[in-house]
C-alpha positions as CSV (number, residue, x, y, z in Angstrom):
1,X,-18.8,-6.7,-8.3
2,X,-19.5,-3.7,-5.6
3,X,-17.9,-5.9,-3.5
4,X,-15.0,-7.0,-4.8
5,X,-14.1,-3.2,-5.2
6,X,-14.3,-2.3,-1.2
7,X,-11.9,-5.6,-0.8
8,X,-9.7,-3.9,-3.0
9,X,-9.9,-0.7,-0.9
10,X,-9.8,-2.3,2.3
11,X,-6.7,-4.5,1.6
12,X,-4.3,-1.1,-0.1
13,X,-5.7,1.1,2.8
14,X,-4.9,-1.8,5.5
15,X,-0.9,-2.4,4.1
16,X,-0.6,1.5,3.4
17,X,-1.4,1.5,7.0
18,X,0.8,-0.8,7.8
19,X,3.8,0.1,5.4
20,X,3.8,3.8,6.1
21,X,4.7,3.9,9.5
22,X,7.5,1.2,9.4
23,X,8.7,2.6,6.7
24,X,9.5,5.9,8.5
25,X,10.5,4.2,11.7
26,X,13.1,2.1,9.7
27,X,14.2,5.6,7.9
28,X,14.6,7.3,11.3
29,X,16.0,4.3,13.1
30,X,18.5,3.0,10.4
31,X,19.1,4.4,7.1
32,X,21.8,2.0,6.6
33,X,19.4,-1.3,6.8
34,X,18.3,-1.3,3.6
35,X,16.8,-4.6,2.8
36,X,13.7,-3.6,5.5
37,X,13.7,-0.6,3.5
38,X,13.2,-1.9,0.3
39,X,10.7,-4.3,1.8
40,X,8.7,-1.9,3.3
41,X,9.1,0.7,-0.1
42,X,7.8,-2.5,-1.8
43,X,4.4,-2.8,0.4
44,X,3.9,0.5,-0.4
45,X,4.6,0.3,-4.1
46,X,2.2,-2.7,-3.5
47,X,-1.0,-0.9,-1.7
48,X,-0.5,2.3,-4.0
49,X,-0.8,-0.4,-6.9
50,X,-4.2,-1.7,-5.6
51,X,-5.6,1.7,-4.6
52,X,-4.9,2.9,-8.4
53,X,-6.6,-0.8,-9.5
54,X,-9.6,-0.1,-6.8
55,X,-10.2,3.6,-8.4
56,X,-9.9,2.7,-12.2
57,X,-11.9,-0.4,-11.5
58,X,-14.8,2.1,-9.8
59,X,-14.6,4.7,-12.5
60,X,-15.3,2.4,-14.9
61,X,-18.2,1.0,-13.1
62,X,-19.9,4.3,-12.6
C-alpha cells in the first residue's frame, strides 16, 4: 500500500511540475487564449487533487 502512496505523490508533483510553468508562460504570453488556460488550470486543479488524495491516504495509514 506504501507504494501506491509515493505513485500518488510522484504523478501530482510530476503534472504540478509540469502545469505550473505553462500555466504562467501562457498568462504572460497570452491572456486572451483562454482554452490553454483553462487546460492548464485544469492540470493543476488535477495534481492538487491527487496531492490532497496522497496526504489523506498517508494520514490515515500512519
Amino acid at each position: 500500500m506504501k507504494k501506491l502512496h509515493l505513485l500518488f505523490i510522484f504523478i501530482s508533483i510530476f503534472f504540478f511540475s509540469v502545469a505550473a510553468p505553462s500555466l504562467i508562460c501562457t498568462t504572460i504570453v497570452s491572456i486572451s487564449d483562454t482554452d490553454e488556460f483553462l487546460l492548464d488550470l485544469s492540470l493543476m486543479a488535477i495534481s492538487a487533487t491527487a496531492a490532497f488524495i496522497a496526504i489523506a491516504a498517508k494520514q490515515n495509514d500512519d
